[in-house]
Backbone as ProteinMPNN parsed JSONL, in Angstrom:
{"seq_chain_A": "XXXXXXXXXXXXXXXXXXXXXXXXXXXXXXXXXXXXXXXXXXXXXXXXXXXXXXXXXXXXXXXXXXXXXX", "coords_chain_A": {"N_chain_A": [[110.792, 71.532, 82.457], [109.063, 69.216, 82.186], [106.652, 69.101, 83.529], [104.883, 70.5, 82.855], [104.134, 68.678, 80.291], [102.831, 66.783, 81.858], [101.018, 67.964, 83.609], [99.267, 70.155, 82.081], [97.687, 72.878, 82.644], [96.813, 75.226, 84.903], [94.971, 74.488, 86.87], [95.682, 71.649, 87.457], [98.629, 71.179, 87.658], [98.645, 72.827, 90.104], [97.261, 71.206, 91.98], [98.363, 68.641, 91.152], [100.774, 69.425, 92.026], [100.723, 70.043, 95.117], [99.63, 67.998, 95.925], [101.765, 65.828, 95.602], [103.806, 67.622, 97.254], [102.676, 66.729, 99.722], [101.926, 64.471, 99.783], [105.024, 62.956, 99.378], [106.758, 60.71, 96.44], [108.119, 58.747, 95.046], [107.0, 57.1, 92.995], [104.781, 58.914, 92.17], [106.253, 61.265, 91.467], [107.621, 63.366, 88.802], [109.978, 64.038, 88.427], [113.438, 62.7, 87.11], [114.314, 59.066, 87.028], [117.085, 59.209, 87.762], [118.015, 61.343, 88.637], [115.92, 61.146, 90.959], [117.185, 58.623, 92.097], [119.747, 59.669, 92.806], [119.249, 62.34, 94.464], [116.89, 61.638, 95.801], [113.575, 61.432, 97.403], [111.749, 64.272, 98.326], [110.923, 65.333, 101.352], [108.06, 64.899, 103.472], [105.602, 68.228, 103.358], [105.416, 70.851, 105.746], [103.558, 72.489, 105.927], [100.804, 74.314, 105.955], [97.452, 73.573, 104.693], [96.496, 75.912, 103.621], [98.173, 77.759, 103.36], [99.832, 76.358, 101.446], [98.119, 76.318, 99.348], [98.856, 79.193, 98.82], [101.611, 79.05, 98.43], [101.27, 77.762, 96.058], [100.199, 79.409, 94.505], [102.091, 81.702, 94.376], [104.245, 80.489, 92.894], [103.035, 79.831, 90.596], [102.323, 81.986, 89.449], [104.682, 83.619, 89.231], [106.703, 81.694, 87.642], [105.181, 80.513, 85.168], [104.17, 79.771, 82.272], [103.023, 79.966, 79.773], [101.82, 82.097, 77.292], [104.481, 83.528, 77.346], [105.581, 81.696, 76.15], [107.148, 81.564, 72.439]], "CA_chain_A": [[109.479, 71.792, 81.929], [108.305, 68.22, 82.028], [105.748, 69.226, 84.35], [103.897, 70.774, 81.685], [103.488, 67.763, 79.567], [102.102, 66.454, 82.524], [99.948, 68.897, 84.086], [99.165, 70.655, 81.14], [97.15, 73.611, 82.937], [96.953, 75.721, 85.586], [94.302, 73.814, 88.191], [95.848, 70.789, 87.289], [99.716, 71.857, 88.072], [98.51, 73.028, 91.505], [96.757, 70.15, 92.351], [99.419, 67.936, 91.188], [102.102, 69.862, 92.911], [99.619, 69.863, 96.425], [99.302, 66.203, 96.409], [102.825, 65.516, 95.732], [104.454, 67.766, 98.115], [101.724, 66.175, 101.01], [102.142, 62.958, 99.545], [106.052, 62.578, 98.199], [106.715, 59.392, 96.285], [108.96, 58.641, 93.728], [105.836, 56.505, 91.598], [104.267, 60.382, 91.374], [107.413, 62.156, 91.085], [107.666, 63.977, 87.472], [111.607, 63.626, 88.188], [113.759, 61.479, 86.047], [114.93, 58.135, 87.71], [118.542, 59.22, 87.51], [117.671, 62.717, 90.019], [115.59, 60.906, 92.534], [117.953, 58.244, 92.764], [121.169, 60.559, 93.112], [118.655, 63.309, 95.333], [116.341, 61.287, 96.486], [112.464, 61.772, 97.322], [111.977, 65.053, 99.176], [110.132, 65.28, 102.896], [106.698, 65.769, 103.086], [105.685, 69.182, 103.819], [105.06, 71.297, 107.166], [102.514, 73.809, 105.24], [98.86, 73.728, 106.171], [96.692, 73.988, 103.31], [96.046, 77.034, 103.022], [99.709, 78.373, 103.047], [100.559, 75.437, 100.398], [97.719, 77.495, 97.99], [99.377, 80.524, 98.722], [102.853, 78.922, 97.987], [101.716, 77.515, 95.108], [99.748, 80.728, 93.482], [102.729, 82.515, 93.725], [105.073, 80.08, 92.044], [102.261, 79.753, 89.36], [102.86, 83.597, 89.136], [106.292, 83.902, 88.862], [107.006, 80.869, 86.774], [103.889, 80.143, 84.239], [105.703, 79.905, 80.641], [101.859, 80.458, 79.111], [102.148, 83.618, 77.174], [105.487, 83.852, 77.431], [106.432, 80.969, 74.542], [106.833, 82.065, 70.819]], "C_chain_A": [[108.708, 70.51, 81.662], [107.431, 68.215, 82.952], [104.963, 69.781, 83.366], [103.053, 69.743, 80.794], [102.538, 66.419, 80.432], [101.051, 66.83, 83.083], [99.85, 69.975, 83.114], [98.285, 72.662, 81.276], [97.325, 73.989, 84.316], [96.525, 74.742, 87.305], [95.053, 72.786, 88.167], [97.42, 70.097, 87.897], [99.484, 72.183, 89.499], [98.15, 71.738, 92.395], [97.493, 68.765, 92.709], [100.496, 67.857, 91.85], [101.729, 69.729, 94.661], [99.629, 68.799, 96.744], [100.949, 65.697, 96.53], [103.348, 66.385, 97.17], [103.849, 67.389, 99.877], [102.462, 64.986, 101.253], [103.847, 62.459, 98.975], [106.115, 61.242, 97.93], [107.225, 59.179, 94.925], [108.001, 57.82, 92.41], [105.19, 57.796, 91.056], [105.209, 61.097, 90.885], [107.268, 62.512, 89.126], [109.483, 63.905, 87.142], [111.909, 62.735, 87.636], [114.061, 60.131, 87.534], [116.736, 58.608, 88.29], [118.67, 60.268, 89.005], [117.3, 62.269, 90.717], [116.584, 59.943, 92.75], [119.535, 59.098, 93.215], [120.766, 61.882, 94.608], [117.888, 62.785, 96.578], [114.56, 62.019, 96.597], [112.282, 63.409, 98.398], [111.134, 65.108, 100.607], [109.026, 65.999, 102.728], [106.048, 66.895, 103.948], [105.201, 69.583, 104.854], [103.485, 71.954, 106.89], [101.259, 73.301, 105.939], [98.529, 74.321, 104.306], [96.451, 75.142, 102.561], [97.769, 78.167, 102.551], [100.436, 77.151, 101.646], [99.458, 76.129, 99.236], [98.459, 78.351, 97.826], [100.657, 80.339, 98.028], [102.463, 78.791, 96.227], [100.872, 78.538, 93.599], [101.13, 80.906, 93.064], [103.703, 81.913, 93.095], [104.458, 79.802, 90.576], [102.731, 81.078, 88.791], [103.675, 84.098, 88.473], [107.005, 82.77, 87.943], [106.362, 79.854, 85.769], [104.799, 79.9, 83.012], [104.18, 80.207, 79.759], [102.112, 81.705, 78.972], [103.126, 83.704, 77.154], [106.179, 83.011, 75.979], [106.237, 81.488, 73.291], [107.348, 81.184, 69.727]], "O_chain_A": [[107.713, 70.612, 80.943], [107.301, 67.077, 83.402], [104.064, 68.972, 83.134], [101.844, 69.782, 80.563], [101.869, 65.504, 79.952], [100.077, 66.078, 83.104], [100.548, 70.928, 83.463], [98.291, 73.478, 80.354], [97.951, 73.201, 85.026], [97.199, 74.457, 88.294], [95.433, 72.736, 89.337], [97.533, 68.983, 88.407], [100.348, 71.674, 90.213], [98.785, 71.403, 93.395], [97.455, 68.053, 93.713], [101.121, 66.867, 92.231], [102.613, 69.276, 95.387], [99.639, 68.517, 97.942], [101.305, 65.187, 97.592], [103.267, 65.738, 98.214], [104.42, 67.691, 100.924], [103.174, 64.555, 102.159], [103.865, 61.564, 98.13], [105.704, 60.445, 98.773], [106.656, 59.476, 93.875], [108.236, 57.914, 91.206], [105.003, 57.95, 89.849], [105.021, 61.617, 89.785], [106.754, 61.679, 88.379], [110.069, 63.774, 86.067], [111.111, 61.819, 87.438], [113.992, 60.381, 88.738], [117.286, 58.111, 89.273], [119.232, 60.01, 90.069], [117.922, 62.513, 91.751], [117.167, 60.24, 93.793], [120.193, 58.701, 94.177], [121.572, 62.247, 95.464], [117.987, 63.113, 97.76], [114.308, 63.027, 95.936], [113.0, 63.348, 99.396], [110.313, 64.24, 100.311], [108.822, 67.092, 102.201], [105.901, 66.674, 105.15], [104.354, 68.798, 105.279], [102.504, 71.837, 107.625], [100.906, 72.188, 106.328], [99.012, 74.97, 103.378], [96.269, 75.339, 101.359], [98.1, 78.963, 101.672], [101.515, 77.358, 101.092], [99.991, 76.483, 98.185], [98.904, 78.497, 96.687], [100.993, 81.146, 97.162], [103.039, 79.407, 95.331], [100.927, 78.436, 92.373], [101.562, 80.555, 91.966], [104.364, 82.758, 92.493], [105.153, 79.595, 89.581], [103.436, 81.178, 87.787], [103.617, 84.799, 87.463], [108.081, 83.159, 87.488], [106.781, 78.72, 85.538], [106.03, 79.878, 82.995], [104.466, 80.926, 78.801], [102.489, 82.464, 79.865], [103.075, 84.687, 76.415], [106.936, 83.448, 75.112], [105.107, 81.891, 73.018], [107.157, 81.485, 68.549]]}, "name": "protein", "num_of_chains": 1, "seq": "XXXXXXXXXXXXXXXXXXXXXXXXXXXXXXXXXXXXXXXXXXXXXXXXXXXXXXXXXXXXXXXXXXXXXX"}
């Protein structure tokens, strides 16, 4: 959930996640040091644009935590 304290909102989270998975790069990465060096940076994506919205609605969708915390 340290993507939250980074992208704190919805547009912002998409946007962020859009540029990164275009652009990967361990200086943007939200990962710790410890994960990308052990994982590594991941390959930047096939998607066209419009299928990388679509991806990333529905992971907004299905994994928001707004509303859900108490």
């Amino acid at each position: 959930m340290r993507y939250l304290l980074v992208y704190s909102g919805e547009n912002n989270l998409k946007a962020g996640l859009k540029h990164y998975l275009k652009y990967p790069s361990k200086d943007i990465s939200v990962m710790s040091d410890l994960f990308l060096d052990t994982y590594g940076v991941k390959h930047k994506t096939v998607l066209s644009d419009r299928q990388l919205d679509e991806v990333l609605d529905t992971y907004w969708d299905k994994f928001k935590v707004f509303g859900k915390l108490k």
